[in-house]
C-alpha positions as CSV (number, residue, x, y, z in Angstrom):
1,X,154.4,84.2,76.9
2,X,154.5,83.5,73.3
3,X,151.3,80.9,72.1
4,X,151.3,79.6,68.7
5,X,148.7,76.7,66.9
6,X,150.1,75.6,64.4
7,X,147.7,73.4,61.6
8,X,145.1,72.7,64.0
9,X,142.4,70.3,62.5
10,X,139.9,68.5,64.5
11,X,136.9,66.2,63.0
12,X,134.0,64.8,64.5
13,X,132.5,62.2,61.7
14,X,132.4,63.8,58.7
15,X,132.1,67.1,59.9
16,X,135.7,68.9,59.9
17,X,135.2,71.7,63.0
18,X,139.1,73.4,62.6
19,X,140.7,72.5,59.0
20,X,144.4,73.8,59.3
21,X,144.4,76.9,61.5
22,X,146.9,78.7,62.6
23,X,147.3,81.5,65.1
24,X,149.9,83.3,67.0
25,X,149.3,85.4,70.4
26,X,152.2,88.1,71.1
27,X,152.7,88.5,74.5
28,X,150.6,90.9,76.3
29,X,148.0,91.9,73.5
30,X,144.3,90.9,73.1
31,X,143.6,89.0,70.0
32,X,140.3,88.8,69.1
33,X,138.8,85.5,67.2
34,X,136.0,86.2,65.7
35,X,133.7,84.1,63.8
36,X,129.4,83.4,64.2
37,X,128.4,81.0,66.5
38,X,129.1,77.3,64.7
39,X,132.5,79.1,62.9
40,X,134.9,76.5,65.2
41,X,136.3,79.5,67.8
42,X,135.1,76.9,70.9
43,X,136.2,74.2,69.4
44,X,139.8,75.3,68.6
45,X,140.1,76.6,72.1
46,X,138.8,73.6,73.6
47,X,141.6,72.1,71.8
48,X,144.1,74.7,73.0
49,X,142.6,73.8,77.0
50,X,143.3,70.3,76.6
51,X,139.8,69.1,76.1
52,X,140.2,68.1,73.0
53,X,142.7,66.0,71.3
54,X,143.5,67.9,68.1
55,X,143.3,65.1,64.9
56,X,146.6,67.2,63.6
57,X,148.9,69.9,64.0
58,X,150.6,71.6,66.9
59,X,150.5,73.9,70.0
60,X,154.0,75.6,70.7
61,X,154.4,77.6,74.0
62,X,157.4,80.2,73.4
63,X,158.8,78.4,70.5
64,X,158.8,75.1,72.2
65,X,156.2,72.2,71.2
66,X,153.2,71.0,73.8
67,X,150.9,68.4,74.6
68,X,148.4,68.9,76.4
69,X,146.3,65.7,78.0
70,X,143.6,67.5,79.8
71,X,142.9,70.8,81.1
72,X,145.5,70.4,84.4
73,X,148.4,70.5,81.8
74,X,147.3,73.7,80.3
75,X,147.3,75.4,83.5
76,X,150.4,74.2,84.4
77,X,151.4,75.6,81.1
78,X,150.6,79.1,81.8
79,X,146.8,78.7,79.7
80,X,143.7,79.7,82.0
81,X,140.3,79.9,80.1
82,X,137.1,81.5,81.8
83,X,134.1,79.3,79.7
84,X,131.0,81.0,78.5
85,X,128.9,78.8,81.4
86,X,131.1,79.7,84.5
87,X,131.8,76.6,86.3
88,X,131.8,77.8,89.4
89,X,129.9,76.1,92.6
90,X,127.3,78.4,93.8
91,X,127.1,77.5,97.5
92,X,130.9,77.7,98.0
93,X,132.3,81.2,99.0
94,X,133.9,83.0,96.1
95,X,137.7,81.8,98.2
96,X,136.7,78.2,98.1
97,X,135.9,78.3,94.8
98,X,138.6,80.1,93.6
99,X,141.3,77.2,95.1
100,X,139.2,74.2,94.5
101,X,141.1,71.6,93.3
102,X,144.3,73.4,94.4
103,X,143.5,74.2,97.9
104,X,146.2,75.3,99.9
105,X,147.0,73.4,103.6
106,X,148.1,73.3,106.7
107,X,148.9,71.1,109.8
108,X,146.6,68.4,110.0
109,X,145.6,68.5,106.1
110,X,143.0,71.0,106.9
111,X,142.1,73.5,103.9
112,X,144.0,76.9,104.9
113,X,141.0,79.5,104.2
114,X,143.1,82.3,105.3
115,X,145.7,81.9,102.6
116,X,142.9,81.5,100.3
117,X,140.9,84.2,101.2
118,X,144.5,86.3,100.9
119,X,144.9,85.5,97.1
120,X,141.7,86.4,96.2
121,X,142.2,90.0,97.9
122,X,145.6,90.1,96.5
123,X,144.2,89.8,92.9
124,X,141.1,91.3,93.8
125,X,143.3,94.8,94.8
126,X,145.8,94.7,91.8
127,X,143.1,94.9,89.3
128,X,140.5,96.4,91.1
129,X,137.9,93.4,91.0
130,X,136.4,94.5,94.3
131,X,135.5,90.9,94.7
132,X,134.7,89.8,98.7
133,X,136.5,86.7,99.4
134,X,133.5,85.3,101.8
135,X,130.8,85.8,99.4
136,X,129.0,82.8,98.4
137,X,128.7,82.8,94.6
138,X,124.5,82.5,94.9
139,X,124.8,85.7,95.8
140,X,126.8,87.5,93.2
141,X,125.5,89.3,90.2
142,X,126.4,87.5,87.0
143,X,129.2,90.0,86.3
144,X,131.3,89.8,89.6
145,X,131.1,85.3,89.1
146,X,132.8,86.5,85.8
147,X,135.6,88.2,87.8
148,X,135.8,85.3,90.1
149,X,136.4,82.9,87.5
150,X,139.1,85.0,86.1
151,X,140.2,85.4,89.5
152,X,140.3,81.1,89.7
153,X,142.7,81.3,86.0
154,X,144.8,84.3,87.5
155,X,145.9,82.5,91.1
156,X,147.2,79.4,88.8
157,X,149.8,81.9,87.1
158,X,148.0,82.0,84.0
159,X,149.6,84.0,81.3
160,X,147.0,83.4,78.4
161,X,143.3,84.1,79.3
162,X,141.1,82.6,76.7
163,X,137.7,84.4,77.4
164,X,134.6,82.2,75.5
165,X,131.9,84.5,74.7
166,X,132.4,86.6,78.3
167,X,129.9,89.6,77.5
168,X,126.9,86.7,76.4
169,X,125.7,87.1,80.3
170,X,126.5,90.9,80.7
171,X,124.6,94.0,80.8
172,X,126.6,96.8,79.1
173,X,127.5,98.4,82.5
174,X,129.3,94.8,83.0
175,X,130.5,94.8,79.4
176,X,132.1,98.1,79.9
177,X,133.9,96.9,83.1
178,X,135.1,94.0,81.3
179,X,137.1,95.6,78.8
180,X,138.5,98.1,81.4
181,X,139.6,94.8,83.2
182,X,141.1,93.1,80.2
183,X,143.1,96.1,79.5
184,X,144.3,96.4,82.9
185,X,145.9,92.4,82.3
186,X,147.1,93.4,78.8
187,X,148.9,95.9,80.7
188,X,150.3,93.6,83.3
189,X,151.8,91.8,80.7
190,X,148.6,88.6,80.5
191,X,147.6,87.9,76.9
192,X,144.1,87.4,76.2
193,X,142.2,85.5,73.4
194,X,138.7,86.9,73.1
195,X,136.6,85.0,71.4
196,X,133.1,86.9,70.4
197,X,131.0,87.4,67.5
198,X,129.8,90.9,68.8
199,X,131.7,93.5,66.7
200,X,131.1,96.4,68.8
201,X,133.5,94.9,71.8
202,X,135.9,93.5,69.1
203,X,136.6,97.0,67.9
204,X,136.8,98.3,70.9
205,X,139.1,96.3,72.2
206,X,141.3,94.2,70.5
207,X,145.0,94.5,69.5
208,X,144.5,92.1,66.2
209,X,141.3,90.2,64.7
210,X,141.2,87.4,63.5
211,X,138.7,85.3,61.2
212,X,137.3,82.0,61.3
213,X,134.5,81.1,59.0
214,X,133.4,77.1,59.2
215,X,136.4,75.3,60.5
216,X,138.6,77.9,58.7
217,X,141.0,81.0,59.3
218,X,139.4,83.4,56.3
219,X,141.7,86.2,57.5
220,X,142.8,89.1,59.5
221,X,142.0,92.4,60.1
222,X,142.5,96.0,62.3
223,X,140.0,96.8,65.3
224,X,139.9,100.2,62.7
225,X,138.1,98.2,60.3
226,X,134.0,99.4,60.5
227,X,131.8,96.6,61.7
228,X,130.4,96.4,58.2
229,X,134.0,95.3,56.4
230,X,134.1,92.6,59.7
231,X,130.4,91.3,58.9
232,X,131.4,91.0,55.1
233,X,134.6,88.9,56.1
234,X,132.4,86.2,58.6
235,X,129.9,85.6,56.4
236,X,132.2,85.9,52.9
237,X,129.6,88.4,51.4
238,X,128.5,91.9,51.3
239,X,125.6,92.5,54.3
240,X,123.9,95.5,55.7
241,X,123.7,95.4,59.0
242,X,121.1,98.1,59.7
243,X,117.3,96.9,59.3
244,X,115.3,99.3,56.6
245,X,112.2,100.0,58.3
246,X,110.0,102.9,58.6
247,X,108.5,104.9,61.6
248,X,105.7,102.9,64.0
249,X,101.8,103.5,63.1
250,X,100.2,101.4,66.2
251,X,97.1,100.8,66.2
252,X,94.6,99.0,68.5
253,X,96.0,97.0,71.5
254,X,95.4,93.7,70.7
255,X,97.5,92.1,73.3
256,X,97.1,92.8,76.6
257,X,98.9,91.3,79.3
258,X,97.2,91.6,83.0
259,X,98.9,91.0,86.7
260,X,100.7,87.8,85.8
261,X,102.5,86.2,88.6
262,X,104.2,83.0,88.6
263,X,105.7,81.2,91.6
264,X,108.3,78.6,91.2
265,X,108.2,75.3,93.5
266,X,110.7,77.3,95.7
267,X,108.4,80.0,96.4
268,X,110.4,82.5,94.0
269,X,108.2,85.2,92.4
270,X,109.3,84.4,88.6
271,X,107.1,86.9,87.7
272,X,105.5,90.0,89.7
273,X,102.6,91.3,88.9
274,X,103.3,91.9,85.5
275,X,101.5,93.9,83.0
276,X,101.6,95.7,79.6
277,X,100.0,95.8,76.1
278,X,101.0,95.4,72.7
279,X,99.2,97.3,69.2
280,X,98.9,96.1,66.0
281,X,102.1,97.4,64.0
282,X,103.9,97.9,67.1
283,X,107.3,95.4,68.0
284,X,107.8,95.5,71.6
285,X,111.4,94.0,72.4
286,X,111.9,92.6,76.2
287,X,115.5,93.3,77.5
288,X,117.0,91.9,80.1
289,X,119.5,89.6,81.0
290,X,118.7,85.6,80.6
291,X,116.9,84.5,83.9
292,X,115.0,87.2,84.7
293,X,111.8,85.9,84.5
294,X,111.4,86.2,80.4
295,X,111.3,82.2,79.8
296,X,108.3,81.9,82.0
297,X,106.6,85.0,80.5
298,X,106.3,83.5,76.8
299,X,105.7,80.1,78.3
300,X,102.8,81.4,80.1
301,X,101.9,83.4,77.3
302,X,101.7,80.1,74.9
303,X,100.2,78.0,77.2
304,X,102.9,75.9,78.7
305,X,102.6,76.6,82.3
306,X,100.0,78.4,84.2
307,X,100.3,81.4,86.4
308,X,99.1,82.0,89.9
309,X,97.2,85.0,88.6
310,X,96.6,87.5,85.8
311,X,95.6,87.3,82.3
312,X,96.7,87.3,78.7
313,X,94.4,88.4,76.0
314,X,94.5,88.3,72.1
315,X,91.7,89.6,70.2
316,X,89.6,90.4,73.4
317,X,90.2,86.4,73.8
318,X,91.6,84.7,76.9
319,X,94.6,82.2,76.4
320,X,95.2,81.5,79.7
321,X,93.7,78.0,80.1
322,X,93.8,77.0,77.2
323,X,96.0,74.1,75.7
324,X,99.4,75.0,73.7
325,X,97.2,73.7,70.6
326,X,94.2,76.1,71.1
327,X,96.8,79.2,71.8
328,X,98.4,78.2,68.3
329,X,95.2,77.6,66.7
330,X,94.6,81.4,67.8
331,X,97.1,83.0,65.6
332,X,100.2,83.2,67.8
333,X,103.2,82.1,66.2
334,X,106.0,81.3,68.7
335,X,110.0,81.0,68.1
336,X,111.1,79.5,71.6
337,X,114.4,80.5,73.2
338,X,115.4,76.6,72.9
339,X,115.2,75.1,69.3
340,X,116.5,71.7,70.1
341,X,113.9,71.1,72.9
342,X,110.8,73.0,72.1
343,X,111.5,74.0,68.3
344,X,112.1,71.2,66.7
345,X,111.2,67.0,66.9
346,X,114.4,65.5,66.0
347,X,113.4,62.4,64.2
348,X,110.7,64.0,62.5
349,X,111.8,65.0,59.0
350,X,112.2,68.9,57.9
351,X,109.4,68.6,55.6
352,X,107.1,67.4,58.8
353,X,109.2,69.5,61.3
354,X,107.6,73.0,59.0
355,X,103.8,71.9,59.3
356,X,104.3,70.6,63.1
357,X,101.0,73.1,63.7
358,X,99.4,72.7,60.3
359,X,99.0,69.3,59.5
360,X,95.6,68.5,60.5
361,X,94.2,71.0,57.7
362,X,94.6,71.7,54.3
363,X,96.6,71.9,52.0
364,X,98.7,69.4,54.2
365,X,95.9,67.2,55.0
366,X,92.7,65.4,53.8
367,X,90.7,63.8,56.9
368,X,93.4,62.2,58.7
369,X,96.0,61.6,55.8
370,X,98.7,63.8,55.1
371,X,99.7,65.2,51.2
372,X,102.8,64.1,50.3
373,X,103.0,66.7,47.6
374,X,101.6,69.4,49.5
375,X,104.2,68.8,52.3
376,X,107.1,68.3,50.3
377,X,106.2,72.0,48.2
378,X,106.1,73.8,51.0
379,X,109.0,72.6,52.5
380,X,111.0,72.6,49.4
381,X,109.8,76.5,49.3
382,X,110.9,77.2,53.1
383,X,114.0,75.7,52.8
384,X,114.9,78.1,49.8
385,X,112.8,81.0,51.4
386,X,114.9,80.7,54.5
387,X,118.7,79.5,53.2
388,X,118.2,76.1,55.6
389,X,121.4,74.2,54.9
390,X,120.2,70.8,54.0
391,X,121.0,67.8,51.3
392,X,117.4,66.6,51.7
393,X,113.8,67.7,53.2
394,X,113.6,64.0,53.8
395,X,116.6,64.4,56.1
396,X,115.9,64.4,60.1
397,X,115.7,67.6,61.9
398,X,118.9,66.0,64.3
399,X,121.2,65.9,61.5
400,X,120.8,69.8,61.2
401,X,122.8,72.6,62.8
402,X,121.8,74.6,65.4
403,X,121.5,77.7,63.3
404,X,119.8,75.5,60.5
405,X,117.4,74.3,63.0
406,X,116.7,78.0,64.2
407,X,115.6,78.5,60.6
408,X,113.1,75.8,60.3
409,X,111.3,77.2,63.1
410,X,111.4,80.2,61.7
411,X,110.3,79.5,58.5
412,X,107.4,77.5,60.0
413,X,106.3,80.4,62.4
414,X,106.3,82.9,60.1
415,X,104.9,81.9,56.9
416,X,101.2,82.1,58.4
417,X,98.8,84.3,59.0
418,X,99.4,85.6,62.5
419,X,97.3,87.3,65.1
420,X,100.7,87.8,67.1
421,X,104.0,86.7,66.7
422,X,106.5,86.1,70.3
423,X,110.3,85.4,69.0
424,X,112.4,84.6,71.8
425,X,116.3,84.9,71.0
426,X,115.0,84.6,67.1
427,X,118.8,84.9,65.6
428,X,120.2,82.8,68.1
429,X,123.0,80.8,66.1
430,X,122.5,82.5,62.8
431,X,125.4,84.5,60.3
432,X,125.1,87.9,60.1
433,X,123.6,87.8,56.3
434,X,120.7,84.8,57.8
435,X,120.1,87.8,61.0
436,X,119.4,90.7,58.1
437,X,117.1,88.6,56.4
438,X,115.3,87.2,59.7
439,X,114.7,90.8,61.0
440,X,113.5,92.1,57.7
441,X,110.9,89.5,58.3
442,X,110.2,90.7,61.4
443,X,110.2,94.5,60.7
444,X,107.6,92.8,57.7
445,X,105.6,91.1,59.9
446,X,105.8,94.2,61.6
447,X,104.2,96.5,58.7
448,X,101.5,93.9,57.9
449,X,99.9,95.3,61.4
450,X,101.0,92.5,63.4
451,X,101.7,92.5,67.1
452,X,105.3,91.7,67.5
453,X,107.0,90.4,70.8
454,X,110.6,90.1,70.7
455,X,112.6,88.6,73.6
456,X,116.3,89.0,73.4
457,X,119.3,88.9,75.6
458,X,121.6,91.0,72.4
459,X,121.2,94.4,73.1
460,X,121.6,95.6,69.7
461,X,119.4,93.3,68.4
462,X,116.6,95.1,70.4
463,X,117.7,98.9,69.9
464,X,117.4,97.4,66.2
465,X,113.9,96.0,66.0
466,X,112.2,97.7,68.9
467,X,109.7,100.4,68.9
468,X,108.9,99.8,72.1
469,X,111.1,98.2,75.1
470,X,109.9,96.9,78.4
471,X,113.4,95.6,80.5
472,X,112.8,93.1,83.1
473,X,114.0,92.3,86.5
474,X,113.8,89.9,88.8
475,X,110.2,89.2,87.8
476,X,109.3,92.5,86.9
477,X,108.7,95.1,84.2
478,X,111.1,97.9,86.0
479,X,110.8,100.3,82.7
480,X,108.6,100.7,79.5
481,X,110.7,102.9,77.6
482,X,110.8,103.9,73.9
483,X,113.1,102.4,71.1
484,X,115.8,103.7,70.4
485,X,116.5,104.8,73.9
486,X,119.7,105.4,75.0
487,X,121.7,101.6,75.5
488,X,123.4,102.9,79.2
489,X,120.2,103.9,80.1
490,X,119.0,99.9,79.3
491,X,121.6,98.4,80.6
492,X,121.3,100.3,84.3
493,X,117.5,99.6,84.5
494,X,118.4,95.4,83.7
495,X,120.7,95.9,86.5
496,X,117.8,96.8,88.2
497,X,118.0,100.6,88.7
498,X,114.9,102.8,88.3
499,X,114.3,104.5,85.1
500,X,114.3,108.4,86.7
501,X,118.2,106.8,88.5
502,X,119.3,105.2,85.2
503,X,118.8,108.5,83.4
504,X,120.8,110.6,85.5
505,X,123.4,108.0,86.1
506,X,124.3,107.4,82.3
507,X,124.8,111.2,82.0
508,X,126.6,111.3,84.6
509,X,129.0,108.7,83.4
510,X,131.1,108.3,80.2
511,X,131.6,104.6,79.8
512,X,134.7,103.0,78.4
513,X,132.6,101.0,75.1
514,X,130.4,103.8,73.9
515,X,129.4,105.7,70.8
516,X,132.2,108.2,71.7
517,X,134.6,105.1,71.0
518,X,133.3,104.0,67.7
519,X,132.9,108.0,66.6
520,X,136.4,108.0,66.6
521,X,136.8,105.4,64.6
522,X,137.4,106.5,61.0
523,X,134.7,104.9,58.9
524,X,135.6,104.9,55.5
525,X,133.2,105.4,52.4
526,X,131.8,102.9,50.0
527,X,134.3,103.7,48.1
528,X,137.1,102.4,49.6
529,X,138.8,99.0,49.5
530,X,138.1,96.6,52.6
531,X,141.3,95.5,54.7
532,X,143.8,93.7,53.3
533,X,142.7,89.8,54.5
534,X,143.8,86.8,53.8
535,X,141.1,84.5,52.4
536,X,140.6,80.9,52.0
537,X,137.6,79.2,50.0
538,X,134.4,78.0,51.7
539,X,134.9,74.7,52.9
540,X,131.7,72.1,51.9
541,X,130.7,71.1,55.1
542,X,127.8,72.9,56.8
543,X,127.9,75.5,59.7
544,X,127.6,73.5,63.1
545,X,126.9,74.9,67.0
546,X,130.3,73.0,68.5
């Protein structure tokens, strides 16, 4: 099946999300959109799903115009799209889920379960899913949910998969078998639209790229093109994507962690027993895939909840017990995992949003009074420090993006003295050129002597910064390994295997997205030209999270 958007533009207000794009998916190939987060790639194929009403343009399905009032009418137009937050119900079997809202029946009206559980093994065996019809979803890993919603879109007859962002939840094991499944539908004749901003996967791969950079197609290129060349063309600027930094020198073990445990009103263990220490100079990066327990680590670690047991020093100096304000007060700066709720106050101004912890003392205060001038210098210097996209420090925090809020924080968390620094997801929303500058700062912080926590779900954003990496499971520290150790490796141990097992098994095993792959990709010198693209001016509006 042939799909085609044609002049796609959708507003919301002011802000223009897709100006004019068009697209055009062959049959059976895997075309890649890729853009950073806020570009418009969800947007448009929201659009394309029948969630949103485009404000102009059109969809053609083999040549012949569409409209599509709601998601039903995509389906039944050959369009299945497996979202970036399944929607899946987690108590229903992996059969019921996969028919709900299109159950089959039998005599009496009753839900024929057999005939259900058959199209999920009939899939299931074609492309090798190994997916058990009778498990209930609660107990799936995150990777086999992801082949049961594609599973859902396959037993409608879809013939274009629109994946959002499917490797965000993944380890690279699950990665790896992702790509081996998408090229198993390309070769049953499916077409696929991948939407990612992850280069690696893109090059690895798609059939054609294509570009979107705020609300706008800015061109095409090959998956031969090196990930440098694709950076340039999402951001519209040179950027290095490696991270200049020099070798370690640790020092004294400042922070040191002690037999935390945490257990949830459930009686789940969020963590277990968990313990480790971090030097001055030293960044130690926590892998592991969202839900593992890392959330309630750095909240305990701040003060925000309190554990069952264990201890967290700074300085010889217990924080647990004491108040979020007192933890602060102590020289840890903390970038949370969720801007919008914990980063930011959304009526407060950006000028009052970058001294949230500082306005009680000077320069920003005198007695109780704040300093106008004080307040609006330092913001005024943050804002250009840190590229926050703004027409006013005056303006409220609400009226920023999600990337431009990530900044703020940033740029309040890091521009004073710190005893230790905890970044959870710290480049969560931003362009590739904003994610150089932020881990520079890092890698600074870093080389100033001090302690550096780093918790990320992007793998390569931890081999990058990391001198030191602890992966977590289930509650637990199930490796402290070195940086720069070996990404199969990492991604066994957050599946939970044992460090002496995850060795062995990622020699043992070649997988299909490895460096072996990308080796054999010609990179081509400085020298040469980029890939022919076709390029469109930067609209005015800023980058938005839609």
């Amino acid at each position: 099946m042939k799909l085609e958007l044609q002049g796609i533009t959708k507003t919301f207000g002011s802000l223009v999300a897709n100006d004019h794009i068009d697209l055009v998916v062959e049959p059976g190939e895997i075309h890649a959109l890729l853009g950073e987060n806020g570009a418009g790639k969800s947007t448009l194929m929201n659009v394309l799903y029948g969630l949103y009403d485009p404000d102009g343009g059109q969809i053609l399905v083999d040549d012949a115009p569409v409209t599509f009032a709601g998601p039903g009418d995509a389906m039944a137009a050959g369009i299945g799209m497996v979202h970036q937050h399944f929607m899946l119900v987690p108590v229903f079997t992996v059969a019921e889920n996969v028919v709900l809202g299109h159950e089959p029946v039998r005599g009496g009206g009753l839900i024929d379960l057999p005939e259900a559980r058959r199209r999920v093994k009939e899939i299931s065996d074609r492309f090798g899913f190994h997916v058990d019809p009778d498990a209930y979803i609660e107990d799936l890993p995150v990777g086999v949910q992801q082949r049961v919603e594609i599973i859902k879109a396959l037993s409608r007859q879809a013939k274009v998969l629109i994946l959002d962002e499917p490797t965000a939840v993944l380890t690279p094991q699950e990665t790896d078998e992702l790509i081996v499944i998408m090229r198993q539908l390309k070769e049953s004749g499916t077409s696929i639209v991948f939407i990612t901003h992850k280069l690696r996967e893109v090059r690895a791969v798609a059939d054609r790229i294509t570009v979107i950079r705020r609300g706008k197609v800015v061109g095409s290129a090959e998956p031969t093109s090196t990930e440098t060349e694709l950076a340039s063309l999402m951001v519209g600027r040179s950027v290095s994507l490696g991270v200049a930094r020099t070798t370690a020198v640790p020092g004294e073990a400042t922070v040191q962690v002690r037999h935390l445990t945490v257990i949830d009103e459930a009686g789940v263990r969020q963590l277990d027993d968990i313990s480790f220490d971090v030097a001055r100079g030293e960044i130690v990066s926590i892998a592991g895939v969202q839900g593992n327990g890392q959330t309630e680590l750095t909240e305990v670690m701040l003060g925000l909840q309190a554990p069952v047991a264990g201890s967290v020093k700074l300085d010889g100096i217990e924080l647990v017990g004491k108040s979020v304000k007192d933890v602060l007060a102590s020289g840890l700066g903390f970038v949370p995992e969720d801007r919008s709720t914990d980063g930011v106050i959304a009526d407060f101004s950006i000028a009052e949003n970058l001294i949230l912890d500082l306005h009680r003392q000077e320069p920003f205060a005198r007695g109780v009074a704040l300093k106008p001038a004080a307040v609006r210098a330092n913001a005024e210097k943050r804002i250009a420090e840190f590229d926050v996209r703004t027409g006013s420090i005056d303006a409220h925090a609400s009226t920023l993006s999600g990337g431009n809020q990530q900044k703020v924080v940033l740029a309040r968390e890091m521009s004073r003295p710190l005893r230790l620094l905890i970044a959870s997801q710290p480049t969560r929303g931003l362009d590739v050129g904003s994610i150089e500058f932020v881990h520079s700062r890092i890698v600074e912080e870093r080389d100033n002597g001090t302690p550096v926590i780093i918790v990320s779900t992007e793998l390569d954003e931890v081999l990058a910064l990391a001198d030191r990496i602890l992966v977590m499971y289930r509650g637990r520290i199930v490796g402290d390994v070195p940086g720069g150790t070996d990404r199969d490796v990492l991604g066994l141990m957050m599946a939970g295997v044992p460090l002496e097992d995850a060795v062995r098994q990622a020699a043992e095993h070649h997988t299909t997205l490895g460096e072996a792959d990308l080796e054999a990709v010609d990179e081509p010198t400085a020298a040469e030209p980029p890939p022919t693209t076709t390029t469109t001016a930067d609209t005015a509006f800023p980058q938005e999270e839609l």
